[in-house]
N, C-alpha and C positions, 0 to 999 in steps of 0.2 A: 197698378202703377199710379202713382203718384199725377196729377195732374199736371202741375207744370211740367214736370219731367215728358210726358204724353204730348205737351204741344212744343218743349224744345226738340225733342223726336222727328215732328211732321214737320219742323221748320227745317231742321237738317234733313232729314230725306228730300221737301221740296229744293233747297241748294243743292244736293247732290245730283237731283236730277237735272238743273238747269243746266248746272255745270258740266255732266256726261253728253247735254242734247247740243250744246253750246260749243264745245273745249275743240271738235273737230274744225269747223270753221274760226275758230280764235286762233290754232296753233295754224293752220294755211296760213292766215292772217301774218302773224308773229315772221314765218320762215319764209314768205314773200317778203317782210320789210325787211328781212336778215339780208336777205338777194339783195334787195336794192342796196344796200350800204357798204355792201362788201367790195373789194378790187375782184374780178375776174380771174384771180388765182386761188383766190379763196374758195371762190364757189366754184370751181372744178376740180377741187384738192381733196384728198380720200387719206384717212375718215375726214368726212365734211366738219366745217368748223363751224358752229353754231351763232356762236356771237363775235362779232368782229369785235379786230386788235386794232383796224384805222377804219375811219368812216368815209367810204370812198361818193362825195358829195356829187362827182363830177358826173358820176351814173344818172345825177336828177337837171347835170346843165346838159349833157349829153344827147337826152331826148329832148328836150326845146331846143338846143342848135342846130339839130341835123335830120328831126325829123318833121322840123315846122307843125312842132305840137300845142305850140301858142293858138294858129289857124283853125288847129282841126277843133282846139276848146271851143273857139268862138262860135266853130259852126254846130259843135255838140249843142251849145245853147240856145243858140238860133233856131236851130232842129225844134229840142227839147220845149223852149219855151214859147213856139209859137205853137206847136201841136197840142200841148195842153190849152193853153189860152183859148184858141180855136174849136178844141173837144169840150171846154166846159160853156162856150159862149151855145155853141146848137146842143150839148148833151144838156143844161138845165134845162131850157125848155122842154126838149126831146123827153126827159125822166119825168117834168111836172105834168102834161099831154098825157103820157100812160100812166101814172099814179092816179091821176083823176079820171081818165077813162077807164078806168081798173083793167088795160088790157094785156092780164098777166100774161097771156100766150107771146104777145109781141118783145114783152121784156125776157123771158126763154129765146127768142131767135138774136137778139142782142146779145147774150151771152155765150152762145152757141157760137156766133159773129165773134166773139172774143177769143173762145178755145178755140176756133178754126186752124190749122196752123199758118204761118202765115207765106210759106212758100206757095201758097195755093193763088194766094193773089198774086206773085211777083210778075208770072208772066204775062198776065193780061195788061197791068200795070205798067208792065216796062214797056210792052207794045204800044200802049197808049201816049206816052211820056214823050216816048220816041217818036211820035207822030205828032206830037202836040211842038217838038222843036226843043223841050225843057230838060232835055241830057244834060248834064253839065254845071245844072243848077241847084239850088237846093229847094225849091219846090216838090221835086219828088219825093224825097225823104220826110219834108214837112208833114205832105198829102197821106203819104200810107202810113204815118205814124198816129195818124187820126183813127187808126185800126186797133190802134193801141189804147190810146188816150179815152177815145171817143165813147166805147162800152163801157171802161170802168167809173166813169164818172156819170153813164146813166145809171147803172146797175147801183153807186153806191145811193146817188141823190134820190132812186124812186123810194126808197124804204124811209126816208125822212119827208118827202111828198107827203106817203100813205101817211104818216102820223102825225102830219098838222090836221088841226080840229076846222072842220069846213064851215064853221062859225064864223071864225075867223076872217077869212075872204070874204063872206057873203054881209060882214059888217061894214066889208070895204067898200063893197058895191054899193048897199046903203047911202053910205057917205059920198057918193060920186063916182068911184075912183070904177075906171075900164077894167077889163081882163089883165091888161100889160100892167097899168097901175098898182093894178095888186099882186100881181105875180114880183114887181121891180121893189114894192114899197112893202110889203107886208109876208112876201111868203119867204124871198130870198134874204132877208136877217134872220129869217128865223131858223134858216138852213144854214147858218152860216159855220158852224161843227164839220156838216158832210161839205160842205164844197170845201174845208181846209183841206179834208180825209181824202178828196178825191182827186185834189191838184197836188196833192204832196205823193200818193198814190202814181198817178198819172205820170208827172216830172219823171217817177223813180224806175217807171216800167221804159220809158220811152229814154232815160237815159242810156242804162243797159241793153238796149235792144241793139243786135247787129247783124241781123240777116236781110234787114231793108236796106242796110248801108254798103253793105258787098257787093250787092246788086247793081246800087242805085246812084252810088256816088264816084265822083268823078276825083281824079290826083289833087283835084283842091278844091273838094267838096265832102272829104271823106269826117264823120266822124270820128271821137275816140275810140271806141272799142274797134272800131276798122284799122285807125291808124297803129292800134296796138297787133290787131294782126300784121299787116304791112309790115312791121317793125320786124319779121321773120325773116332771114334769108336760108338760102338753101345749103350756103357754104359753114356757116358758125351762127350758133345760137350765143349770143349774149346774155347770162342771164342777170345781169346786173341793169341795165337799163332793160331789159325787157321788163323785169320785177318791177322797174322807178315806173314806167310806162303804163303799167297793170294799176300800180297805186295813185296814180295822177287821175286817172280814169273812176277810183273805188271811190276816193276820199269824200269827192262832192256831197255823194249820194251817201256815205257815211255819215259824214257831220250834219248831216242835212233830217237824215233819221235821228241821231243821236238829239240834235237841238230840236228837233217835234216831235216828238216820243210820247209826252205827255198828251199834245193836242189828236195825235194819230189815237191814241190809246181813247181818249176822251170821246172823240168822235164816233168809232166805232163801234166803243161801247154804249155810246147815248142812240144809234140809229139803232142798235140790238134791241136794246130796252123799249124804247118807243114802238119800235115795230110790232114787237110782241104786243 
């Protein structure tokens, strides 16, 4: 077989297969946003009609007027974005400590802490919460999101620890500079790949997460993904704002991978290589 012919081949097999691993999750995708755009006679009409004849807008003013999903954004990000913040302010130090103490056993019980599941913590947690007076607020949700946050961003920063050259530091010390000194001034630029990897990571686990917010949150403390369960009633399912509801929720965390793709991709390919 002809050579070029041999690698136009493997470039079409590799598309084939992106597209056969990919096409299930695209087509939910596709027939979730059909939901959302459609009137509610559409999407209960047999045979189902694939693509809408009018684009029913009001599906997406629907859910912000009546289910104060403006709130639950704010409070998704309040959540989201202090529990990362919070998971990488103690998880870098926490990964640089066992990188340098090589205490691989301790980064195994981190991770273990990560696959845990996490119903396991809710009732010690809630009891606690509940006795701390902090029902009602959004510290609890912040607090056990660190469950989330908090591993993946030691587990990704200690692999990039391990392969800064310990040269490095000990010419900091030379120079003056303290433990903190060099840890603030010389070792965290130089991670600065894994902590993108690990706050873009983090955000994206702790956005999606909703079995701490069923629990934990109160009628105006509830997250998205809670407020899109909530959005169920028992009498009629709507699936036209339910659909808008589900995509309000996706999108963030969509465009958000879409526009760091390259740096996600970057990142974790650079901590793979160095590790090794």
């Amino acid at each position: 077989m002809p050579r070029p012919l041999a690698k136009a081949l493997r470039r079409a097999s590799l598309y084939f297969a992106v597209l056969v691993i990919v096409s299930p999750a695209l087509l939910f995708f596709l027939w979730m946003l059909s939901l959302s755009l459609k009137p509610e006679v559409d999407n209960i009409s047999y045979p189902p009609v694939l693509i809408p004849t009018t684009f029913a807008w009001s599906n997406y003013a629907q859910v912000f007027a009546e289910n104060s999903f403006g709130r639950y954004f704010i409070n998704s990000l309040i959540v989201t974005g202090s529990a990362t913040l919070i998971g990488l302010v103690i998880g870098a130090p926490a990964a640089y400590g066992i990188a340098r103490a090589k205490a691989t056993k301790l980064s195994v019980v981190v991770m273990i802490a990560r696959m845990t599941p996490g119903l396991s913590y809710l009732i010690p947690l809630f009891l606690m919460f509940r006795w701390l007076g902090l029902m009602g607020t959004l510290w609890p949700q912040i607090i056990t999101h660190l469950v989330i946050t908090l591993p993946i961003v030691i587990w990704v920063l200690i692999s990039y620890f391990e392969a800064l050259p310990i040269e490095l530091e000990e010419a900091g010390r030379i120079d003056g500079a303290n433990r903190w000194q060099v840890f603030r001034h010389v070792v965290l630029p130089l991670t600065r790949p894994g902590i993108t990897v690990a706050l873009l990571l983090s955000f994206i686990f702790s956005w999606n997460n909703f079995v701490f917010g069923i629990v934990l949150a109160g009628r105006t403390t509830r997250t998205l993904p809670v407020a899109v369960y909530n959005s169920l009633t028992f009498e009629q399912v709507s699936w036209g704002p339910l659909s808008a509801a589900a995509l309000v929720v996706v999108i963030p965390v969509l465009v958000l991978t879409v526009v760091a793709q390259k740096q996600i991709v970057a990142g974790l390919t650079s901590g793979a290589v160095k590790g090794g």
